[in-house]
mmJSON file of the N, C-alpha and C atoms, coordinates in Angstrom:
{"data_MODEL":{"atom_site":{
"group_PDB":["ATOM","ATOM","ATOM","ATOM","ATOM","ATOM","ATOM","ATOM","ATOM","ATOM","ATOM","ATOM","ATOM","ATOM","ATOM","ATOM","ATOM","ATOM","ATOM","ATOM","ATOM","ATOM","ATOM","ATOM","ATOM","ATOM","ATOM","ATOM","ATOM","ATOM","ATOM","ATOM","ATOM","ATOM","ATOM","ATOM","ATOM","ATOM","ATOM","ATOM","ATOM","ATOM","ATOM","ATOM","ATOM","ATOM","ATOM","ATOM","ATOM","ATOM","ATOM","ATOM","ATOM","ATOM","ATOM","ATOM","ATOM","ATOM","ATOM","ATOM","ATOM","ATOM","ATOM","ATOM","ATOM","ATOM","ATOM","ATOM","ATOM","ATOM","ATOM","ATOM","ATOM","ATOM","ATOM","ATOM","ATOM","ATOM","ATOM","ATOM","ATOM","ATOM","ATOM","ATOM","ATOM","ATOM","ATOM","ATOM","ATOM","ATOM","ATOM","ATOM","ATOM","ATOM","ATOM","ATOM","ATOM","ATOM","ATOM","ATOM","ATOM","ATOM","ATOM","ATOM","ATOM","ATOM","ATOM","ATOM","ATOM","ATOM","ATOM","ATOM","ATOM","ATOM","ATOM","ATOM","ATOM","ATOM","ATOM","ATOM","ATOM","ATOM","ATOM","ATOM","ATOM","ATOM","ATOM","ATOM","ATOM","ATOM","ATOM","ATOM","ATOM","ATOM","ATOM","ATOM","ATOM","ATOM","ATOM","ATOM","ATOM","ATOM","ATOM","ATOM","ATOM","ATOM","ATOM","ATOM","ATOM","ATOM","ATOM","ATOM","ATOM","ATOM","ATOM","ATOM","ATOM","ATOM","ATOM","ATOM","ATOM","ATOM","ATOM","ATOM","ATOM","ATOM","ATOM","ATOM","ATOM","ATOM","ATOM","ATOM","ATOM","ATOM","ATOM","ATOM","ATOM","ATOM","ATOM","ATOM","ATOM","ATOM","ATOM","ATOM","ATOM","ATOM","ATOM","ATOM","ATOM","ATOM","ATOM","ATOM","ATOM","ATOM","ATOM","ATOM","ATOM","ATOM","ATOM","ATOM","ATOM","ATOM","ATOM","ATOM","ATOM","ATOM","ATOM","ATOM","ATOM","ATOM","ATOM","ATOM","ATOM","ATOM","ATOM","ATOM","ATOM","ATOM","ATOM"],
"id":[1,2,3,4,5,6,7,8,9,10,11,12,13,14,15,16,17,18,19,20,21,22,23,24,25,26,27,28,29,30,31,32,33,34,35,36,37,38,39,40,41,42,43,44,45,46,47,48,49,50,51,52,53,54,55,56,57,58,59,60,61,62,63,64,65,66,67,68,69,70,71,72,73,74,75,76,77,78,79,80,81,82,83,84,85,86,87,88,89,90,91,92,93,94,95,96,97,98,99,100,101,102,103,104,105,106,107,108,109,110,111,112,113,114,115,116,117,118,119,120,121,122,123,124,125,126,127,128,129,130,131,132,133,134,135,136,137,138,139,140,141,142,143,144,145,146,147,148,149,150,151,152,153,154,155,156,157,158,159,160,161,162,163,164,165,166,167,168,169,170,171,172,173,174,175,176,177,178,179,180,181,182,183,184,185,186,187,188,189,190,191,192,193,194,195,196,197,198,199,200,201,202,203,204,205,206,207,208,209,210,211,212,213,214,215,216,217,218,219],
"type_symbol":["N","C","C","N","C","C","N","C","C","N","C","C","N","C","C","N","C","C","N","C","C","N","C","C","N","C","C","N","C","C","N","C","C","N","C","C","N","C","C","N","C","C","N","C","C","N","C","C","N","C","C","N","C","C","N","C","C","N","C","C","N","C","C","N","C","C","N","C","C","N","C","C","N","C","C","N","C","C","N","C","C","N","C","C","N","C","C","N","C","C","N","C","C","N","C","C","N","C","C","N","C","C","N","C","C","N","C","C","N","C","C","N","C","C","N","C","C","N","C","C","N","C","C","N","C","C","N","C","C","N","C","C","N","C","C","N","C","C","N","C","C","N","C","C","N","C","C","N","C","C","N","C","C","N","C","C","N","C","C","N","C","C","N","C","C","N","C","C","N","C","C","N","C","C","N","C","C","N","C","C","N","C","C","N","C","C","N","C","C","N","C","C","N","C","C","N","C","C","N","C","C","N","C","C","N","C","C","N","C","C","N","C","C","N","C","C","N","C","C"],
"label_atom_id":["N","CA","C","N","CA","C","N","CA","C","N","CA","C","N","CA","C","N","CA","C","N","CA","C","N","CA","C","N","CA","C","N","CA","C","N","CA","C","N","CA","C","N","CA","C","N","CA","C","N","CA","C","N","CA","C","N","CA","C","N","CA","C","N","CA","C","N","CA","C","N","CA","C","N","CA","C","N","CA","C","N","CA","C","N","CA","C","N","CA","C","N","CA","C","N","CA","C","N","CA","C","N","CA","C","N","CA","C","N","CA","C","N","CA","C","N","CA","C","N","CA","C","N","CA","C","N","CA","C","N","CA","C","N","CA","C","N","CA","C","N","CA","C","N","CA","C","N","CA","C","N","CA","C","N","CA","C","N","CA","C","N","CA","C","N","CA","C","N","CA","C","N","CA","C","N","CA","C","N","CA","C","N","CA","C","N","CA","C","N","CA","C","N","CA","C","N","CA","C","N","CA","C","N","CA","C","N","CA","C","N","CA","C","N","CA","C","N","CA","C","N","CA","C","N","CA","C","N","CA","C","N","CA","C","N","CA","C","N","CA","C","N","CA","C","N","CA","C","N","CA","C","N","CA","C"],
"label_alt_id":[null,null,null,null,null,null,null,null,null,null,null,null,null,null,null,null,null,null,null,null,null,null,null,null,null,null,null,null,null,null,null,null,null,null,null,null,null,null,null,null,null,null,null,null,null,null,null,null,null,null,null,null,null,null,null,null,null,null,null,null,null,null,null,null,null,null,null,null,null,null,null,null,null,null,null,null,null,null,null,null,null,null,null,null,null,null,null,null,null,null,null,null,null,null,null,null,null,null,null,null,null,null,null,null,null,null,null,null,null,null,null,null,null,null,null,null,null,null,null,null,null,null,null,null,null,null,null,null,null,null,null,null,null,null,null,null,null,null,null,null,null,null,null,null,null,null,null,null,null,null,null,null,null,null,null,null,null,null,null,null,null,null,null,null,null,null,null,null,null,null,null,null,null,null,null,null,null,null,null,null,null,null,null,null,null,null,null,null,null,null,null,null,null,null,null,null,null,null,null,null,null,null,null,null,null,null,null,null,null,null,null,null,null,null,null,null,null,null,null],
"label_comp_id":["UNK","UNK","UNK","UNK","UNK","UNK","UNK","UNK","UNK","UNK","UNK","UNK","UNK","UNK","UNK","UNK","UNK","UNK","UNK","UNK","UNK","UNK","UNK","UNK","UNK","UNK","UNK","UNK","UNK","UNK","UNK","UNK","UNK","UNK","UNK","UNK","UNK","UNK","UNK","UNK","UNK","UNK","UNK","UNK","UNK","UNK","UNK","UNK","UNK","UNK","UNK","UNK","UNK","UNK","UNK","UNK","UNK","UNK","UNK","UNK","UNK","UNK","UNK","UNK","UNK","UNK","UNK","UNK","UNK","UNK","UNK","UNK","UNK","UNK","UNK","UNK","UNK","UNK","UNK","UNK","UNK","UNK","UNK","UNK","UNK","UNK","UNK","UNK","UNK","UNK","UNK","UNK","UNK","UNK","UNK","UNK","UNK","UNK","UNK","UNK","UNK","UNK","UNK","UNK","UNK","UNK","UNK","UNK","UNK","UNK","UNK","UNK","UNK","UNK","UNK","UNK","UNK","UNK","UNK","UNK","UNK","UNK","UNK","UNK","UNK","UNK","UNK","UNK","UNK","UNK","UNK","UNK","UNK","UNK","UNK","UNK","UNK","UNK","UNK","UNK","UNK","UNK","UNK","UNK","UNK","UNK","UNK","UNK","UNK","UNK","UNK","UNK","UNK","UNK","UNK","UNK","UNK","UNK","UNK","UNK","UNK","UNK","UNK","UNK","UNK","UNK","UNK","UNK","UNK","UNK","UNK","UNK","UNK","UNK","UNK","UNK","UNK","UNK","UNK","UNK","UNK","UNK","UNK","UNK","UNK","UNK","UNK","UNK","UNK","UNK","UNK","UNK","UNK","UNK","UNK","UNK","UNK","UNK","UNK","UNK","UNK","UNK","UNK","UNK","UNK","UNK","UNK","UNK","UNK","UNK","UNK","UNK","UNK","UNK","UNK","UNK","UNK","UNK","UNK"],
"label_asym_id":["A","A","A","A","A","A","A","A","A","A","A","A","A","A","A","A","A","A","A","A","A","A","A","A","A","A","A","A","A","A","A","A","A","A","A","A","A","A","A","A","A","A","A","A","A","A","A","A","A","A","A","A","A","A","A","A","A","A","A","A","A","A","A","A","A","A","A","A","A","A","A","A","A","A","A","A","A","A","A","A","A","A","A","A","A","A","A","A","A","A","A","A","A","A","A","A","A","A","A","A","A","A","A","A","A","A","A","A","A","A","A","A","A","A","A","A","A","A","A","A","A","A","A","A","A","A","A","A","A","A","A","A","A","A","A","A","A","A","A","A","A","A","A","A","A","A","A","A","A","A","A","A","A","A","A","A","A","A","A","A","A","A","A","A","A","A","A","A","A","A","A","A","A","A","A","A","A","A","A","A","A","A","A","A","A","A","A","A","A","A","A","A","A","A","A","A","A","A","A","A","A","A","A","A","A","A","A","A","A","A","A","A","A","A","A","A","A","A","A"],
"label_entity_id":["1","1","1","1","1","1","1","1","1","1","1","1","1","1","1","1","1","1","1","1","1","1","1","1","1","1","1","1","1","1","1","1","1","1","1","1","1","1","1","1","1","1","1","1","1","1","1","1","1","1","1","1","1","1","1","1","1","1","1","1","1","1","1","1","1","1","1","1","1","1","1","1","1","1","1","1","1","1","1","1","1","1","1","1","1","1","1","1","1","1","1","1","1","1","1","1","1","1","1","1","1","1","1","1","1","1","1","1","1","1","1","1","1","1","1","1","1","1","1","1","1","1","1","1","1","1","1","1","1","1","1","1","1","1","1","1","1","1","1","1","1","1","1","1","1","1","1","1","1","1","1","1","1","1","1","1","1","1","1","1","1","1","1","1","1","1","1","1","1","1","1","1","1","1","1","1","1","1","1","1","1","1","1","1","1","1","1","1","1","1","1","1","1","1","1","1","1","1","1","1","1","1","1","1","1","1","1","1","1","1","1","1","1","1","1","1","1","1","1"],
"label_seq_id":[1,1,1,2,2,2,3,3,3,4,4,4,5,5,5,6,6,6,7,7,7,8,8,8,9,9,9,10,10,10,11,11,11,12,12,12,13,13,13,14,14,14,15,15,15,16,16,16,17,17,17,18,18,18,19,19,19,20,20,20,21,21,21,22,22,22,23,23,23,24,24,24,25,25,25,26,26,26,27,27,27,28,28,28,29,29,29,30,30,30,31,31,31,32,32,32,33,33,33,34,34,34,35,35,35,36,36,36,37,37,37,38,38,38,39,39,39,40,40,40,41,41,41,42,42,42,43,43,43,44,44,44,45,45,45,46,46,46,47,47,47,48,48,48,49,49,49,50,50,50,51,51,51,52,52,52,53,53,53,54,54,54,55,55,55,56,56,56,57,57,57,58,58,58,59,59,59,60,60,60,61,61,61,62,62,62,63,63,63,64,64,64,65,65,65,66,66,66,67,67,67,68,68,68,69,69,69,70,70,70,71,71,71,72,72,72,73,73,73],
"pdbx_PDB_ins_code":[null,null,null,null,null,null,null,null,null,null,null,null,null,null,null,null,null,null,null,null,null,null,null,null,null,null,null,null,null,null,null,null,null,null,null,null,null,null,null,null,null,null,null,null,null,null,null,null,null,null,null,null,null,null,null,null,null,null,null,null,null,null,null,null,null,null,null,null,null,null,null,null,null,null,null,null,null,null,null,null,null,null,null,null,null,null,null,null,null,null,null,null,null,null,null,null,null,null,null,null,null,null,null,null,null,null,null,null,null,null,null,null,null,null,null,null,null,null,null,null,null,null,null,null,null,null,null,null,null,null,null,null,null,null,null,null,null,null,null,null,null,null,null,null,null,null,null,null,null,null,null,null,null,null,null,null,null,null,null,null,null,null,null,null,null,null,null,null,null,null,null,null,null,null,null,null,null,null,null,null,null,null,null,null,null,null,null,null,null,null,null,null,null,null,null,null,null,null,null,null,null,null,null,null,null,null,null,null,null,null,null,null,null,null,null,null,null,null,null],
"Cartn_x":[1.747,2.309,3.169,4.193,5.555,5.22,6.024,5.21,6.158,7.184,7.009,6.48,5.625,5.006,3.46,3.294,2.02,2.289,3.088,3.361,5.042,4.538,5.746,5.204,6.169,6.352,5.468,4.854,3.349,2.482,2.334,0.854,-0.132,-1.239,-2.686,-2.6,-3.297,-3.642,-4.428,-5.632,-6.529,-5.983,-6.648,-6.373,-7.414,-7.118,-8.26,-8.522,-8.13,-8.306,-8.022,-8.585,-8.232,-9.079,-8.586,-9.472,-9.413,-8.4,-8.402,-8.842,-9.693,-10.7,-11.067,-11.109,-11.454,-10.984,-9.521,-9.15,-7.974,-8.096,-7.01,-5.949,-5.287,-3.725,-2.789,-1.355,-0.25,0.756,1.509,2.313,3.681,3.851,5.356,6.75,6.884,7.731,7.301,8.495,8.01,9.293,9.27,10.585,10.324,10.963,10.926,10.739,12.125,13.15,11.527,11.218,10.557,8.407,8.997,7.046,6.145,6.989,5.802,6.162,4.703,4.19,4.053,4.834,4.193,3.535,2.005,1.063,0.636,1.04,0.08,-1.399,-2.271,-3.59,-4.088,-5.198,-5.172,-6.546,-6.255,-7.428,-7.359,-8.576,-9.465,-8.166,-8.275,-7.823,-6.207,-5.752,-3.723,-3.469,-1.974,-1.289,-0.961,-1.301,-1.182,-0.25,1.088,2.289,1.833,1.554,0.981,1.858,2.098,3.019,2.036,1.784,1.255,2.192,1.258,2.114,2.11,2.411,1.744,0.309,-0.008,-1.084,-2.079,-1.867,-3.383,-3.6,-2.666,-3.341,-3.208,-3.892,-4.839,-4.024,-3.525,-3.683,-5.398,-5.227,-6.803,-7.455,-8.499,-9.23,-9.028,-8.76,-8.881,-10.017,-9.853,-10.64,-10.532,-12.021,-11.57,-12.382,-12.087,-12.858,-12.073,-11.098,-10.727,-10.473,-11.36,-11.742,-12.56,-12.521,-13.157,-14.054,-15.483,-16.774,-17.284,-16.526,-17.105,-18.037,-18.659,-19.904,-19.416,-19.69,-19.047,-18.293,-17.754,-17.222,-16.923],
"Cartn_y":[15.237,13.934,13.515,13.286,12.719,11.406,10.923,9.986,8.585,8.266,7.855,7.373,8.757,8.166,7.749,8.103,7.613,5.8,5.754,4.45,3.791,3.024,2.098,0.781,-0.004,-2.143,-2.491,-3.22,-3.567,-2.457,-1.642,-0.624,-0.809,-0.687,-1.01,0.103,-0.108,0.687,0.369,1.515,0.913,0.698,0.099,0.86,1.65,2.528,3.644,3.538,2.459,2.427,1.069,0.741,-0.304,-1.747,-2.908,-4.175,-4.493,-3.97,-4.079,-2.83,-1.882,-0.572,-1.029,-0.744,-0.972,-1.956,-2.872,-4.17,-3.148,-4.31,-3.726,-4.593,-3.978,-4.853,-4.093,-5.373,-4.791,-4.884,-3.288,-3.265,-3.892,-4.463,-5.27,-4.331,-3.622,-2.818,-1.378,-0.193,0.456,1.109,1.562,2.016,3.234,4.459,5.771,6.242,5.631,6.265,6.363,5.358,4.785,5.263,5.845,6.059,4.932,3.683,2.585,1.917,1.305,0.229,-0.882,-1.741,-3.326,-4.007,-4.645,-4.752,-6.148,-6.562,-8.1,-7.95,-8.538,-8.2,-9.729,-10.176,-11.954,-11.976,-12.523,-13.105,-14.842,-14.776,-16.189,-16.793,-16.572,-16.991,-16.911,-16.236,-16.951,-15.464,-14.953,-13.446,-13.712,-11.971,-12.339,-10.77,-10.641,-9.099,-8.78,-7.639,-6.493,-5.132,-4.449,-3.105,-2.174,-0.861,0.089,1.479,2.459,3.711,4.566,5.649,6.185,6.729,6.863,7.817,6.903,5.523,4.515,3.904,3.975,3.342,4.751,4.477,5.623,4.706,5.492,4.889,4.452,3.209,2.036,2.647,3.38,3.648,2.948,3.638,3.14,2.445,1.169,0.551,0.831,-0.058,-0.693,0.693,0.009,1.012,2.616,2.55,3.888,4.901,4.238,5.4,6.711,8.302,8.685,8.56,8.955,8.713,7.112,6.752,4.716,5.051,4.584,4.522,3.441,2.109,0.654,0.692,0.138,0.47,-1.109],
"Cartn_z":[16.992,17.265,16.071,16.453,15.4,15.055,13.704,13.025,13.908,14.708,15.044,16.436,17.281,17.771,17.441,16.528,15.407,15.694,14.947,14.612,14.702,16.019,16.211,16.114,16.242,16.456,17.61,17.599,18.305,18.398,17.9,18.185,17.447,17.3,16.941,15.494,14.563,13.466,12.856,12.114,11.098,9.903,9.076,7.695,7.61,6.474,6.022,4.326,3.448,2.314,1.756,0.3,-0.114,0.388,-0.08,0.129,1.478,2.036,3.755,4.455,4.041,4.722,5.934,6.923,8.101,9.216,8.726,9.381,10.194,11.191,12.767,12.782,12.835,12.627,13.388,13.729,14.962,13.719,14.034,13.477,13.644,12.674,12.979,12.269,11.685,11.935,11.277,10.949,10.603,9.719,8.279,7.568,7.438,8.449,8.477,6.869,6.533,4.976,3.557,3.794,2.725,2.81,4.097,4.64,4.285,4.844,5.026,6.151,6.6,7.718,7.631,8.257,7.876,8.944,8.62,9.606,9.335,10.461,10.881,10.62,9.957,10.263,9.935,10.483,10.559,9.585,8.748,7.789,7.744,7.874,8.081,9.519,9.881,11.371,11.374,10.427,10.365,10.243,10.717,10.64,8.707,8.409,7.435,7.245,6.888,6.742,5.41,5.793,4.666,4.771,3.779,3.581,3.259,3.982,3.61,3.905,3.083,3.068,4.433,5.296,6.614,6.107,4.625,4.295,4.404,4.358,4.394,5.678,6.681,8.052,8.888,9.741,11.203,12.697,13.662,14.828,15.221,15.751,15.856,17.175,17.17,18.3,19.218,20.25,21.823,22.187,22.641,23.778,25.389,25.889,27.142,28.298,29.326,30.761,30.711,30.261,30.775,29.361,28.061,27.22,27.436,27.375,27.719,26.393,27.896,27.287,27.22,27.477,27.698,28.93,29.111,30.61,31.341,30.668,30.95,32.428,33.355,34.78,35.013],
"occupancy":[1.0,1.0,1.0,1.0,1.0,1.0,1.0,1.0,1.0,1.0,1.0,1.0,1.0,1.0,1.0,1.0,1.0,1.0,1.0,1.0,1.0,1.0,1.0,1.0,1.0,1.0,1.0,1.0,1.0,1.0,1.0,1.0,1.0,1.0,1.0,1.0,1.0,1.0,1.0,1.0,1.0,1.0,1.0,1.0,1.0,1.0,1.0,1.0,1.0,1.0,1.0,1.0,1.0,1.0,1.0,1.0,1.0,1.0,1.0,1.0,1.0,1.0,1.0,1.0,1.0,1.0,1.0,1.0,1.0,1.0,1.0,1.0,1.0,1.0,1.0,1.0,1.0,1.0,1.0,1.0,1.0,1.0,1.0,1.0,1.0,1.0,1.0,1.0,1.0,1.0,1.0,1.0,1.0,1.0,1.0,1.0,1.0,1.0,1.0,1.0,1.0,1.0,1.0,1.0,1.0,1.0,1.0,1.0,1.0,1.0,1.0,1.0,1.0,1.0,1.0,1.0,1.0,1.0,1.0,1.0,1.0,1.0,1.0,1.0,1.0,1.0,1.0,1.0,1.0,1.0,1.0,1.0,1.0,1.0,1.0,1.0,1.0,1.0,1.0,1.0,1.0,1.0,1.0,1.0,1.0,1.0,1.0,1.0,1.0,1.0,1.0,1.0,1.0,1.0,1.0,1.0,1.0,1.0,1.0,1.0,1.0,1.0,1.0,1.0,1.0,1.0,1.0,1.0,1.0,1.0,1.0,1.0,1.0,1.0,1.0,1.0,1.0,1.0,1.0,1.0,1.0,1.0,1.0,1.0,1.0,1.0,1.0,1.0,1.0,1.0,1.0,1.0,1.0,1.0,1.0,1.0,1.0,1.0,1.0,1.0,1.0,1.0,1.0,1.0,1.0,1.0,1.0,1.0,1.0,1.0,1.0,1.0,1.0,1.0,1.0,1.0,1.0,1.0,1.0],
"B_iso_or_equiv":[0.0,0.0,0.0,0.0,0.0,0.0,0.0,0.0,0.0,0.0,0.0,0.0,0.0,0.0,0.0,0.0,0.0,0.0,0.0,0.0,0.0,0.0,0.0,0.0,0.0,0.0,0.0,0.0,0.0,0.0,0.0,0.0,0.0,0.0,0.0,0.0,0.0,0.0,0.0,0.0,0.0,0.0,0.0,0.0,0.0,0.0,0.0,0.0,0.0,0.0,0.0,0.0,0.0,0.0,0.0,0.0,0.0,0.0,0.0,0.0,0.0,0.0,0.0,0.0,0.0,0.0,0.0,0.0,0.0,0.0,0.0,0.0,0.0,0.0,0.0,0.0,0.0,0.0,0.0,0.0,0.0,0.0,0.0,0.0,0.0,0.0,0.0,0.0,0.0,0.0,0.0,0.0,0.0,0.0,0.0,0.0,0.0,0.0,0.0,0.0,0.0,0.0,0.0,0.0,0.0,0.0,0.0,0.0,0.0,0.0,0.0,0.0,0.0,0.0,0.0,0.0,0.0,0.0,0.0,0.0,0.0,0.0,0.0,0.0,0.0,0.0,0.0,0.0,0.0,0.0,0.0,0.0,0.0,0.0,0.0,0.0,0.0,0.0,0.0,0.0,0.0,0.0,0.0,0.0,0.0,0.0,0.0,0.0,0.0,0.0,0.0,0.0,0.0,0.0,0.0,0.0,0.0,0.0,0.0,0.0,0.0,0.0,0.0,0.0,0.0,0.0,0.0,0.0,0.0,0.0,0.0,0.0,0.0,0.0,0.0,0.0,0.0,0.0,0.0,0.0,0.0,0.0,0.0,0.0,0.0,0.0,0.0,0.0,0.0,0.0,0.0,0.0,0.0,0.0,0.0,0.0,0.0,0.0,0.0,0.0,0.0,0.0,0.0,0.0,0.0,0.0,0.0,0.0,0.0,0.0,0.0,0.0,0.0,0.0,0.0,0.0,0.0,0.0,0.0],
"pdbx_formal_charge":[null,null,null,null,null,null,null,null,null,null,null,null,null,null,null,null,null,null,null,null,null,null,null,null,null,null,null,null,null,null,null,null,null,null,null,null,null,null,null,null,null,null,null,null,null,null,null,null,null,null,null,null,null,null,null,null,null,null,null,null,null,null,null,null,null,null,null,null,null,null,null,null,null,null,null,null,null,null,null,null,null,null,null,null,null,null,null,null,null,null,null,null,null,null,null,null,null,null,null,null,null,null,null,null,null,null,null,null,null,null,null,null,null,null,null,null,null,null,null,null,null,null,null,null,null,null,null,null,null,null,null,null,null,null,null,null,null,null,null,null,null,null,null,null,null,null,null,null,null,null,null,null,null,null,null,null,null,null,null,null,null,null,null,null,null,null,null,null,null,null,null,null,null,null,null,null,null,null,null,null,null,null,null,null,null,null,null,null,null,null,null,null,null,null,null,null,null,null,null,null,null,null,null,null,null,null,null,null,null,null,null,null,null,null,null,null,null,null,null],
"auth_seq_id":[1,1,1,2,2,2,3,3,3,4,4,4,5,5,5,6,6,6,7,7,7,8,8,8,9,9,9,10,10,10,11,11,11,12,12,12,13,13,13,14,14,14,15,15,15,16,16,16,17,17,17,18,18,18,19,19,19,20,20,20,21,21,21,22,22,22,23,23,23,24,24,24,25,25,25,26,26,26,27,27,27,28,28,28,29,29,29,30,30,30,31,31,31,32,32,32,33,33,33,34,34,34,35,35,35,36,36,36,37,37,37,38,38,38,39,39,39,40,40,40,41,41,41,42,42,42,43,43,43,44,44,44,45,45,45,46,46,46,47,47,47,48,48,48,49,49,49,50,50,50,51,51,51,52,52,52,53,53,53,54,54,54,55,55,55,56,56,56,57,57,57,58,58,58,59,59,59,60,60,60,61,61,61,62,62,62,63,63,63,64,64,64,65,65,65,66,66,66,67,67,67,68,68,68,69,69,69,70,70,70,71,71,71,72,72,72,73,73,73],
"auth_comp_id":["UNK","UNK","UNK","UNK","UNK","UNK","UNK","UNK","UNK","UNK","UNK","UNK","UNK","UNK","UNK","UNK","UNK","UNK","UNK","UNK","UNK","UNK","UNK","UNK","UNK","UNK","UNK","UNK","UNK","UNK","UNK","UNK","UNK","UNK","UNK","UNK","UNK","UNK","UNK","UNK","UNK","UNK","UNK","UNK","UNK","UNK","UNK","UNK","UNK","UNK","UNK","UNK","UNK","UNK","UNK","UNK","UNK","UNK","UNK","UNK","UNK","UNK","UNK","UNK","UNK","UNK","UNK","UNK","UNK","UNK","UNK","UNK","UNK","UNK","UNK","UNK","UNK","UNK","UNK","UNK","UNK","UNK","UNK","UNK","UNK","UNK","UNK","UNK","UNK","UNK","UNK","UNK","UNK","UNK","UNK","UNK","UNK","UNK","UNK","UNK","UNK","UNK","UNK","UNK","UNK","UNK","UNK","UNK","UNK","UNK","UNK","UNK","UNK","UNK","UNK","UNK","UNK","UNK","UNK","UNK","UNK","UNK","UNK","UNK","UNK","UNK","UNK","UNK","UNK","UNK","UNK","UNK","UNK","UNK","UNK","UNK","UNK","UNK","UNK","UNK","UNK","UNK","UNK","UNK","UNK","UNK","UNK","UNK","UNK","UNK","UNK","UNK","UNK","UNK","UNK","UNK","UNK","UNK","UNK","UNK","UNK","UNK","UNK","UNK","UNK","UNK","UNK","UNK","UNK","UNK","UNK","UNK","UNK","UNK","UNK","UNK","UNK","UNK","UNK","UNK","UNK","UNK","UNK","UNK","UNK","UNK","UNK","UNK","UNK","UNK","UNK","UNK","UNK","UNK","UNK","UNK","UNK","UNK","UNK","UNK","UNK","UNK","UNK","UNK","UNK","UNK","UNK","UNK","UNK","UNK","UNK","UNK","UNK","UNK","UNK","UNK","UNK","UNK","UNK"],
"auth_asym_id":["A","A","A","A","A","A","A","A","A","A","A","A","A","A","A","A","A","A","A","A","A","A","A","A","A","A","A","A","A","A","A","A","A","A","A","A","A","A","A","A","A","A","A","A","A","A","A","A","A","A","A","A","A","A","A","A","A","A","A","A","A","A","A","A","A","A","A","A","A","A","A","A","A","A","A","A","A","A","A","A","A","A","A","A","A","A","A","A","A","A","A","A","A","A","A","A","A","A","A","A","A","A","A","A","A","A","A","A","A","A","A","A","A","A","A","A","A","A","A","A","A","A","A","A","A","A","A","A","A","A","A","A","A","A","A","A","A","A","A","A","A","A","A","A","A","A","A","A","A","A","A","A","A","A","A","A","A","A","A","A","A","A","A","A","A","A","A","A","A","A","A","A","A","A","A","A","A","A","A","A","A","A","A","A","A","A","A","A","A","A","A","A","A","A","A","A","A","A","A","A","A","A","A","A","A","A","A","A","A","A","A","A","A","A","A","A","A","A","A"],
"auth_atom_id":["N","CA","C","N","CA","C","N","CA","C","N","CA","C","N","CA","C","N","CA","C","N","CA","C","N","CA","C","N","CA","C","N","CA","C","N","CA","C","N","CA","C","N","CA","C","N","CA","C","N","CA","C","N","CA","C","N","CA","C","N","CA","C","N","CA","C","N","CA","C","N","CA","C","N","CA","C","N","CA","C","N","CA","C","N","CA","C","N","CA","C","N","CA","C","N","CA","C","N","CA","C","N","CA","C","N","CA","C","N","CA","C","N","CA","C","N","CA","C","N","CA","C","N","CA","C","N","CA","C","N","CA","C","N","CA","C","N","CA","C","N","CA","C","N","CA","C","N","CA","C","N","CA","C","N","CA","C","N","CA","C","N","CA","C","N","CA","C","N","CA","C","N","CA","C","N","CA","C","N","CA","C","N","CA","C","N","CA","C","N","CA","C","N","CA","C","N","CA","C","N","CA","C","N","CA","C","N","CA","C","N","CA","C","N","CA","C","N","CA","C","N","CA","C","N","CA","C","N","CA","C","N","CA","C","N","CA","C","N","CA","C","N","CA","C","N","CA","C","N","CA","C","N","CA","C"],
"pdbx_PDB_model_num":[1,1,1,1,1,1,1,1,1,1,1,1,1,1,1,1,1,1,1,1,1,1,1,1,1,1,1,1,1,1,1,1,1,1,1,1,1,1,1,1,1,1,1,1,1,1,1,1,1,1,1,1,1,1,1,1,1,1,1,1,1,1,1,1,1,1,1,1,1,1,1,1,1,1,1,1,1,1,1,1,1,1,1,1,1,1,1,1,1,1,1,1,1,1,1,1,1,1,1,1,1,1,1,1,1,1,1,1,1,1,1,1,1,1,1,1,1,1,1,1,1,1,1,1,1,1,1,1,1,1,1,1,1,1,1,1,1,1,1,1,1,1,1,1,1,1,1,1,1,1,1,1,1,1,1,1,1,1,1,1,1,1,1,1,1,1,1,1,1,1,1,1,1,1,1,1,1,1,1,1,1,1,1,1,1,1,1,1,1,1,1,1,1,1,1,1,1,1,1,1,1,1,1,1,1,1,1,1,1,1,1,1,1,1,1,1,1,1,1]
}}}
């Protein structure tokens, strides 16, 4: 999978490092040139734009009924 379909403008991502380890955020854009992501992620209730590298955020696990392996129906 090519990095931008890894990561495009509204898609889900973790982070994987740093004071934000584990927060889910929509990406608001993405700078091929430069190998960084900039991600909405909402702390204490407000969007808050953060810049990371492609090496610190993960596409964000799938939800919902039609994950495989969900039971849920």
């Amino acid at each position: 999978m090519s990095r931008e379909e890894e990561f495009s403008a509204g898609g889900k991502v973790q982070i994987k490092a740093g004071p934000f380890q584990n927060f889910t955020g929509t990406i608001a854009s993405v700078d091929q040139h430069r190998d960084l992501v900039n991600v909405k992620i909402d702390i204490f209730g407000r969007p808050a734009p953060l810049e990371f590298n492609f090496s610190e955020v993960a596409p964000a696990p799938k939800t919902g009924k039609n994950r495989p392996g969900n039971l849920s129906q």
